[in-house]
C-alpha positions in Angstrom: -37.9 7.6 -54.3 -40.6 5.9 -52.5 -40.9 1.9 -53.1 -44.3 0.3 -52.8 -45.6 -3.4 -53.2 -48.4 -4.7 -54.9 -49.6 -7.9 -55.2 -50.9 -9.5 -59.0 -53.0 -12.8 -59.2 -52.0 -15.1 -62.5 -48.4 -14.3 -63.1 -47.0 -18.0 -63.3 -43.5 -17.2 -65.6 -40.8 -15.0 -66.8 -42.8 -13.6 -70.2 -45.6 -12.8 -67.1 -43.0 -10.8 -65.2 -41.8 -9.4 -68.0 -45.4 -8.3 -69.4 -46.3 -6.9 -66.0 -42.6 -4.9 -65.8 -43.1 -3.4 -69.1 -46.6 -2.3 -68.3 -46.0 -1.0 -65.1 -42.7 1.1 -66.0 -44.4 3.0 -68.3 -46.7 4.5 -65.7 -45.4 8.4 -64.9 -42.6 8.3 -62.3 -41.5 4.9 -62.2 -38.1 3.8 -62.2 -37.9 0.6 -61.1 -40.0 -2.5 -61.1 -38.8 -5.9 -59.6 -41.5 -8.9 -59.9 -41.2 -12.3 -58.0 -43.3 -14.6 -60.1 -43.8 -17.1 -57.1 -45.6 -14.6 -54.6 -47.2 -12.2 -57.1 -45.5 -9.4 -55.5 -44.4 -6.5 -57.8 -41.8 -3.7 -55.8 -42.3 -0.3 -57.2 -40.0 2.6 -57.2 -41.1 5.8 -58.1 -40.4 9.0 -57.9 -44.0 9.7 -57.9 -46.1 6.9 -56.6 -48.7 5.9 -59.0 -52.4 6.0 -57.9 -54.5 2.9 -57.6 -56.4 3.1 -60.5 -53.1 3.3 -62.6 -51.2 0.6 -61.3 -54.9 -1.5 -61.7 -55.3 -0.3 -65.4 -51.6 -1.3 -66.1 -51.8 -4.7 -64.6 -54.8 -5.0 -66.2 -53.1 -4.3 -69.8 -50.4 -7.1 -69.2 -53.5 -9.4 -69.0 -53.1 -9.6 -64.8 -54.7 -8.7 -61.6 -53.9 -6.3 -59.2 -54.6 -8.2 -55.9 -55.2 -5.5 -53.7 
């Protein structure tokens, strides 16, 4: 499993976390997706690490942005 960190701009509450979490989960190869709400970062574990565009278009979907 390979962890990674993003960072998401706008995320201010729990329904946020959650809405990111859900989104980002789904993507192939995830397993695990922790969100602290007061930095914005998002910890990743996959099995397969999703590319860029992925984790953008999934961030995107929760109504976020991917900050890197």
């Amino acid at each position: 499993m390979t962890p990674i960190v993003i960072n998401v701009i706008g995320m201010t509450c729990e329904h946020c976390a959650n809405a990111v979490r859900t989104e980002v989960r789904g993507l192939p190869g995830v397993t695990k997706v922790d969100v602290d709400v007061a930095s914005g970062e998002v910890k990743i574990t996959a099995a397969q690490v999703p590319d860029d565009e992925e984790l953008r278009a999934a961030v995107n979907a929760a109504g976020y942005e991917l900050a890197r």
